[in-house]
N, C-alpha and C positions, 0 to 999 in steps of 0.2 A: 512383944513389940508390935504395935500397928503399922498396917499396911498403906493405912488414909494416907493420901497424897494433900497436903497443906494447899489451899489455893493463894495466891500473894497478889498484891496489885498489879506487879506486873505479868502475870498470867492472865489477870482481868483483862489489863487492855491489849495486851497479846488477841486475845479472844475478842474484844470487839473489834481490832482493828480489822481480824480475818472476817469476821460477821460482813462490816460497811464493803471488804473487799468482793466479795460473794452475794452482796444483795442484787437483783436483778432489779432492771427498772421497771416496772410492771403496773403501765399508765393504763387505766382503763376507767369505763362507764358503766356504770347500770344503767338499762335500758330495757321496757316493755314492745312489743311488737305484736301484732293480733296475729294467730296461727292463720289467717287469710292472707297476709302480707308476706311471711315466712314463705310461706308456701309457694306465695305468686315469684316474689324473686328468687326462690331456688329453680322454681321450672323454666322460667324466664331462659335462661342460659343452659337449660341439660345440653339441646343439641349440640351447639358451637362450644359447648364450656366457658360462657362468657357471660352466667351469672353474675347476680348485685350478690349472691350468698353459694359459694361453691364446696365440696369437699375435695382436699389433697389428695393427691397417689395415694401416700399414706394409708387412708382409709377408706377407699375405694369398693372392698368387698363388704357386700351386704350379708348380715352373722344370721339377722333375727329370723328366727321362724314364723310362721302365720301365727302361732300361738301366742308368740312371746310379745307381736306388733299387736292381736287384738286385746293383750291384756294393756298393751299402753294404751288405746285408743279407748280401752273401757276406763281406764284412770282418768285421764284427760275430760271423759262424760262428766263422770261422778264430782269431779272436780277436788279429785287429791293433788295435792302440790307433785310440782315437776321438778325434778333439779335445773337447776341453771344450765343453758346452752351458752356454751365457751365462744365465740366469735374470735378474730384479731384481722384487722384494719391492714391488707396487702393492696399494696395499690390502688387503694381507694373502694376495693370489693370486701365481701365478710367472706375467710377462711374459715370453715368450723373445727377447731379447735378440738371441741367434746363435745357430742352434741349430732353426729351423723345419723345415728341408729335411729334416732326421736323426728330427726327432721323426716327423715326418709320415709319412715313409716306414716306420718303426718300425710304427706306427698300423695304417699301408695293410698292411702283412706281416700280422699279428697277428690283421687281422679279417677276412683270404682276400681282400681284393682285389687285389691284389700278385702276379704269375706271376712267379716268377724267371726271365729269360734270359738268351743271351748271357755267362752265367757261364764264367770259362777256367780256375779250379783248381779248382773244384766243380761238373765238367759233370753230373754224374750227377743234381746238383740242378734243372739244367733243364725248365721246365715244370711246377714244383713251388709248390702255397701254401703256406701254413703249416702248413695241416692234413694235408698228405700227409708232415711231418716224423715219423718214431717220435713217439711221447709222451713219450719218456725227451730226446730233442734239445730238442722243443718247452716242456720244463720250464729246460734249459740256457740257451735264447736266455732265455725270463721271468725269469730269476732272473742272469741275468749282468748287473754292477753299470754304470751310467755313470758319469763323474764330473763334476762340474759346479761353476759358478761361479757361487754366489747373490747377487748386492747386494741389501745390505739396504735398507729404509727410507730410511736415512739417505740416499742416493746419488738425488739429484734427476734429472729427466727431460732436463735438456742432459747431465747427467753419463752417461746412457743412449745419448741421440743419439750424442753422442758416440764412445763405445764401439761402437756400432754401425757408425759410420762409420769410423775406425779400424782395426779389424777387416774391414771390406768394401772397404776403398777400397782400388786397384791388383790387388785379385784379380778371376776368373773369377766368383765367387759371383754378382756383383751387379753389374747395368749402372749406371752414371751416374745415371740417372732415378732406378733402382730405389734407392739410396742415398739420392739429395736428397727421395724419396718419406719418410725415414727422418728429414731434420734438417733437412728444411724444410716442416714439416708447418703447414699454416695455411689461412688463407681463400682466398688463391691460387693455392695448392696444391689447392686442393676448386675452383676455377674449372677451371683448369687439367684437369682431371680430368672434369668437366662438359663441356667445352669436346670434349673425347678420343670421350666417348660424346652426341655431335652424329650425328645418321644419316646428314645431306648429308657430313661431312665421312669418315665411314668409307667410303660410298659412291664417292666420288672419291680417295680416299689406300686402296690396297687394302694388305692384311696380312696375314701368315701369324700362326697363332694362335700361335706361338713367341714372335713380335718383338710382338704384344699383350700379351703375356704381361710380358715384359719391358721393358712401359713405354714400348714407342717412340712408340706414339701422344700420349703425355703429351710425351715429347723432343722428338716436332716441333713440338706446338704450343707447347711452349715459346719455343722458338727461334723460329718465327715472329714471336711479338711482344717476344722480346730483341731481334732484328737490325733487327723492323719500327723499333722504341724507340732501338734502340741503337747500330746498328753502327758508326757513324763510330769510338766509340770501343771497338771490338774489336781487341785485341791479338793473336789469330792463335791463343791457347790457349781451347777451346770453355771447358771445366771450370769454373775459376776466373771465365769473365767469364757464364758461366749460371750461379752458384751465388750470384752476387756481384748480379746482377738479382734472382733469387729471395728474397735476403737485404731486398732495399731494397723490395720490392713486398710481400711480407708485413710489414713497418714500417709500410705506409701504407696498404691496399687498402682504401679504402671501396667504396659502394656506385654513387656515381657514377662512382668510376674502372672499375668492374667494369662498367656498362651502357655504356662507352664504347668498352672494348677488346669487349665481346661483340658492338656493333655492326658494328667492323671487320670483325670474324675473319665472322661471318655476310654482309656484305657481299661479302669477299673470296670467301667460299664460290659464293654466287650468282651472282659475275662468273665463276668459273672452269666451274661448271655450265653458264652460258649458252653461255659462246665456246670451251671445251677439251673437244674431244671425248671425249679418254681421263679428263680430269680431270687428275691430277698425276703418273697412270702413265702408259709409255711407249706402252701398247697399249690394245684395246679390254679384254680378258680378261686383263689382267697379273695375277698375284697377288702381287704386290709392291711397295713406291713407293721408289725412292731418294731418300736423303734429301738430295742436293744439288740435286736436282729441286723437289722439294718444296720446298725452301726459296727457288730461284732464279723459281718463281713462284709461290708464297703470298708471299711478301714483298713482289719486285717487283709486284705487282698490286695488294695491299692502299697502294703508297707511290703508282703512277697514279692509283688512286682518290682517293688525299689529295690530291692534285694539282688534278686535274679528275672529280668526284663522275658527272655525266654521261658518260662515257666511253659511246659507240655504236658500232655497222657498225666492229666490232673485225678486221682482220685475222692472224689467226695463223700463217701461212703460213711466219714463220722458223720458227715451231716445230722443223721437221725439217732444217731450216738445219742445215749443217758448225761456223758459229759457236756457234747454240744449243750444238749437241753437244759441242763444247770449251769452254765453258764450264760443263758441266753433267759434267763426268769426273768420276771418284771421286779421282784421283793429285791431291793438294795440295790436297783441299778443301776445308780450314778454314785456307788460308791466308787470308790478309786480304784481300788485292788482288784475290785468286781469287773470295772472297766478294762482296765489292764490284761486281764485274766484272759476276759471275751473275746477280743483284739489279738493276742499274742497266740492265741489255743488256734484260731483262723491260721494266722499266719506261720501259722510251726504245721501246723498238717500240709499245707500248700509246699511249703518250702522242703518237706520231709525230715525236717529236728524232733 
């Protein structure tokens, strides 16, 4: 017996009705622009932030390395195509869209902060700024065109998110955080973020300014109070069931749910100061925190304390336990069971089960 599902006409137009329901209006221009004019109106506004071409909150932190911005600027020489820079027409100024990392770098060349290195088909350019190009190059790069993609007006701010996240989601570009920093912008998101630049909590969760950069500190606390909230019904895929929290807590976040989660996470902080000597890294001087760590005691600690609020004369002494350490691996760690495991092994020693 086949399992083929028959398609019928009215499945057809079932299906395009939902199609026309779901199309977003997405009015836009092609448009060239010389990398001199780009350039002028993005500096135009750095100080007051009142650019003709500005970047969102959103994507504020600068990712690229000297290496990564001199290999763009050696493209840009050589004259490989560029992707399209995303634009959308806010107020009458250009939001960039996609398109921050290229503009910025552009920016940093142009005004001598930028060394070129590590260049491999234009070594010669090595250790060179802008201003050590002849004058007749440094007229070439000003005057060589980008092309770009303008939404206009018409094209509303989910219709942006959107695009945004489309565009970043499954690449390198942009971590996870960095993304849902992009389409889940709200009151929780500003907790969240609040929550990130806590002193006790950067103090005990160390980090290289790479993976700050990139959002991790926002990732973990997230995930602290998705799993603290939620885990039973986590399904083993991080993405969808932290995107799918952040969804439902920006719906609802008032101000009492906000003084109630900030209690925990501060409590949880202070428990883990008193009785962890490294805090949530492995060492005294780690300069790093894994994130299965982190979460298998920020979590479990914050769920003992829900438990039994008094928790005293705490012994930690699994800590460096073989078990600890197998449950806190990197190999399978957003599986469910593994999560679970991590979580509850925490909170069963605290609590003494």
């Amino acid at each position: 017996m086949s399992n083929e599902i028959k398609v019928t006409k009215i499945n057809q137009d079932n299906a395009e009705r939902q199609i026309l329901e779901q199309i977003k209006d997405y009015d836009y221009d092609t448009v060239e622009y010389p990398i001199e004019i780009i350039v002028q109106k993005y500096n135009d506004g750095l100080e007051n932030d009142d650019g003709d071409i500005y970047i969102p909150d959103y994507q504020r932190e600068f990712v690229w390395s000297p290496k990564r911005q001199s290999k763009f600027i050696e493209s840009v020489i050589l004259g490989i195509p560029i992707p399209y820079i995303f634009f959308a027409d806010v107020d009458g100024r250009y939001e960039i869209v996609d398109g921050s990392q290229r503009v910025r770098t552009l920016h940093s060349f142009l005004s001598n902060k930028l060394q070129l290195q590590d260049l491999t088909k234009l070594t010669e350019l090595n250790d060179f700024f802008f201003q050590d190009l002849s004058v007749v190059r440094q007229r070439r790069i000003k005057n060589k065109s980008l092309k770009m993609i303008a939404l206009s007006e018409k094209t509303d701010s989910d219709a942006r998110f959107d695009l945004f996240e489309r565009i970043n989601t499954g690449s390198d570009e942009l971590k996870k955080m960095e993304v849902r920093k992009g389409i889940h912008r709200g009151k929780f998101y500003d907790f969240i973020t609040k929550c990130s630049e806590n002193k006790l909590f950067k103090k005990l969760s160390p980090l290289s300014e790479k993976r700050t950069l990139r959002a991790e500190p926002q990732e973990m606390i997230l995930r602290f109070f998705a799993y603290s909230e939620n885990k039973d019904n986590y399904k083993g895929q991080v993405a969808p069931f932290i995107d799918e929290y952040m969804k439902e807590k920006n719906s609802n976040f008032t101000d009492d749910i906000r003084l109630d989660m900030e209690k925990h996470f501060i409590n949880m902080l202070n428990f883990v100061e008193k009785y962890f000597e490294n805090g949530f890294a492995k060492t005294k001087n780690a300069k790093s925190t894994p994130r299965v760590r982190f979460e298998a005691i920020s979590v479990g600690v914050n769920l003992a304390l829900q438990e039994n609020s008094n928790l005293d004369n705490i012994k930690i002494n699994w800590l460096e336990s073989d078990e600890f350490k197998t449950h806190t691996r990197s190999d399978a760690a957003n599986n469910k069971s593994k999560l679970i495991e991590r979580i509850n092994y925490v909170k069963n020693m605290l609590l003494g089960n």
